[in-house]
C-alpha positions as CSV (number, residue, x, y, z in Angstrom):
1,X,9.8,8.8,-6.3
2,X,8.4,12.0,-4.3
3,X,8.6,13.1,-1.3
4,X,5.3,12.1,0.4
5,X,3.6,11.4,3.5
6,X,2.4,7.7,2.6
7,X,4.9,5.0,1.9
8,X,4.4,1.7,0.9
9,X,6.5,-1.0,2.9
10,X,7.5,-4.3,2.3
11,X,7.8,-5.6,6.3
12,X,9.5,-8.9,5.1
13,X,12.1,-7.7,3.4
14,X,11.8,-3.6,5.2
15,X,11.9,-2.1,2.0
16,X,10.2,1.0,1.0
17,X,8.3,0.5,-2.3
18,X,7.6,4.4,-3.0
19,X,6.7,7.9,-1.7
20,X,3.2,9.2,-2.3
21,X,1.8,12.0,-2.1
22,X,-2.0,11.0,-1.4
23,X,-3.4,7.8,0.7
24,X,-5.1,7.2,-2.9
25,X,-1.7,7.1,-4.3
26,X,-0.4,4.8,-2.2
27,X,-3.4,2.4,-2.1
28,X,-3.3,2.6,-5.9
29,X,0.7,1.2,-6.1
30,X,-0.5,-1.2,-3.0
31,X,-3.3,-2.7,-5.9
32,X,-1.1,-3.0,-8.5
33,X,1.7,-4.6,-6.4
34,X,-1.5,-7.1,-5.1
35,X,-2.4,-7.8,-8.7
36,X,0.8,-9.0,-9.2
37,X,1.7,-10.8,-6.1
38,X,-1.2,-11.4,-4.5
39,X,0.9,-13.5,-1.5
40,X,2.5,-10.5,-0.6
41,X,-1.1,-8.9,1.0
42,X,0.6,-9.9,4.4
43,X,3.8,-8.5,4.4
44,X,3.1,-4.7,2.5
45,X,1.3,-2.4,4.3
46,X,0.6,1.8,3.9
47,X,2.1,4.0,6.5
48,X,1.2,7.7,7.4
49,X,5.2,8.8,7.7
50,X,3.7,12.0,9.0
51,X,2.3,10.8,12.1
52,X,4.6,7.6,12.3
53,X,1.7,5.4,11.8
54,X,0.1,2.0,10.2
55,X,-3.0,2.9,7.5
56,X,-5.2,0.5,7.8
57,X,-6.7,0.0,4.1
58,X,-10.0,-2.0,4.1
59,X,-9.6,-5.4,1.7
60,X,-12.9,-4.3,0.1
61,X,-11.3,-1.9,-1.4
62,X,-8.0,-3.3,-2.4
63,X,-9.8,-6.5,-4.3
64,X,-13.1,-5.2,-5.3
65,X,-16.0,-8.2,-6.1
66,X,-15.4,-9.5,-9.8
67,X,-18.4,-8.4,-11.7
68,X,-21.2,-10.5,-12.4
C-alpha cells in the first residue's frame, strides 16, 4: 500500500481498502472491488484524503455499457 492522496473506503465496515496515488488508481481498485461484489457499490466510496473530501465517481464510468 502507498502513501497516496485517494483512498478507498468501505463505510459499512470503516475500513480503508488501499492508498493510491492517482484518482485513476483508485477508481481502478473501486472497479475491480465492484466486479466482484457488485452489492457493495453503496457502501465504498473514493475520498481525496488531501482535502478531506468525498470523490464523486460517475457510474458510467465504473460499469461501462456491455458491448453490442
Amino acid at each position: 500500500m502507498t502513501s497516496g492522496r485517494y483512498i478507498l473506503l468501505d463505510q459499512l465496515s470503516r475500513n480503508q481498502l488501499g492508498k493510491f496515488d492517482t484518482l485513476a488508481e483508485a477508481e481502478e481498485a473501486l472497479r475491480r472491488f465492484l466486479a466482484l461484489a457488485p452489492d457493495a457499490a453503496e457502501h465504498l466510496e473514493v475520498w481525496d484524503d488531501d482535502d478531506d473530501l468525498r470523490v464523486e465517481i460517475d457510474p458510467e464510468t465504473l460499469c461501462p455499457a456491455p458491448a453490442a
